[in-house]
Each structure stands twice: as structure tokens, then as C-alpha cells.
C-alpha positions in Angstrom: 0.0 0.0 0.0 3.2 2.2 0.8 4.4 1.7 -2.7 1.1 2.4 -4.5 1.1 5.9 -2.4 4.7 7.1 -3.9 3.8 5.9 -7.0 0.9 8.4 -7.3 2.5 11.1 -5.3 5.2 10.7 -8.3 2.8 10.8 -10.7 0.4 13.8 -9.5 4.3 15.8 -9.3 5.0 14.9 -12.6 1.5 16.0 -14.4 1.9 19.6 -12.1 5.5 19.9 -14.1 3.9 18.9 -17.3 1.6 21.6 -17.0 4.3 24.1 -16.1 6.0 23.3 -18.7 3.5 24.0 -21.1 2.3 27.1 -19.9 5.5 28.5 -20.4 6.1 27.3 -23.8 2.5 28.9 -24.7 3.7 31.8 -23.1 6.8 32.0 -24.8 6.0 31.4 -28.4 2.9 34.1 -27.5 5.3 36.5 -26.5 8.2 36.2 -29.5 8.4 39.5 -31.2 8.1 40.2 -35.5 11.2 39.0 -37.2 13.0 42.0 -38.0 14.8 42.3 -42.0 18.0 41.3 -41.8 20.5 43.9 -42.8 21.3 41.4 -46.0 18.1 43.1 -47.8 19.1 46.3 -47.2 15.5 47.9 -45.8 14.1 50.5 -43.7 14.7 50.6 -40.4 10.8 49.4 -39.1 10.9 46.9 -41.4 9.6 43.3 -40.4 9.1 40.3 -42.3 5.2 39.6 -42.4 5.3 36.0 -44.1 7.9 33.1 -45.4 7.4 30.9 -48.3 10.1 28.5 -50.0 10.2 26.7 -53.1 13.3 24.7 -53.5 15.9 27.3 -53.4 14.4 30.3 -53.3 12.9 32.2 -50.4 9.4 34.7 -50.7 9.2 37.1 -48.0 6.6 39.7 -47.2 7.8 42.5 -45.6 6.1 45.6 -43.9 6.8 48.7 -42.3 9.0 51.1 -43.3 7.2 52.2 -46.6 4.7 50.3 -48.6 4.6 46.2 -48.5 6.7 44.7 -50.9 8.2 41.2 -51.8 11.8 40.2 -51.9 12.6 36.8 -53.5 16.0 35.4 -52.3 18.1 32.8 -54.2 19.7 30.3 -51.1 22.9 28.7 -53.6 23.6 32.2 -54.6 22.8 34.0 -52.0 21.4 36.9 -54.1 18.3 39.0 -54.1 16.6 38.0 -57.6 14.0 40.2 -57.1 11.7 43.2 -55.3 8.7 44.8 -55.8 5.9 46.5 -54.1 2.7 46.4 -53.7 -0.5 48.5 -54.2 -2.9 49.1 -51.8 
């Protein structure tokens, strides 16, 4: 009877750090700010990067702030911007 007692002593313990834990995860990723522009794309200070999409070796982004919204597309081998534009509101 002693053992079965530890056993869910232990156990109870454990799910109370579970939970912990994943609070603070949650509250972690919540609190992550915007990815800023890396100085690579030479941008505005204010700018952020809105939204990421690959396709095999090239990288969309979507930035924002500082000035209009516009698109950079990256090339990863190269490491080049292939293009930028904006876009109308």
C-alpha cells in the first residue's frame, strides 16, 4: 500500500510539471516579437518580415513597415536577391 502511495505522489508531481512546462512554452511562443529584416536586404529601419514561403531554393518574403509592403525573392545557392517589388494598396 506504501508503494502504490509514492507511485501516485510521483505521478500527481509529474503531471503539475507537465503543465508548467507547457504554460510556459505557450507563453513564450505568444510573446516572440516580428522577425525583424535582416540587414542582407538592405530595408528601412521598421521593417519586419510579415510571411515566409520557400520553393526549393528560393525564399518569398513579405515585408512591412518602413514604406509600402513589398516582396523580396531570395536565391539560397547564390545568396542573391533576384527580385523586389511593391505592392498596391
Amino acid at each position: 500500500m506504501r508503494a502504490l502511495k509514492i507511485m501516485m505522489v510521483v505521478m500527481g508531481l509529474l503531471i503539475v510539471a507537465g503543465v508548467a512546462v507547457l504554460g510556459v512554452t505557450i507563453s513564450q511562443r505568444i510573446s516572440v516579437p516580428k522577425l525583424a529584416a535582416p540587414p542582407l536586404l538592405d530595408e528601412p529601419e521598421g521593417t519586419h518580415i510579415a510571411k515566409i514561403s520557400t520553393n526549393g531554393d528560393r525564399v518569398v518574403l513579405l515585408l512591412q513597415g518602413g514604406g509600402p509592403d513589398r516582396v523580396v525573392v531570395l536565391d539560397l545557392r547564390q545568396g542573391q536577391i533576384i527580385a523586389r517589388t511593391g505592392l498596391a494598396r
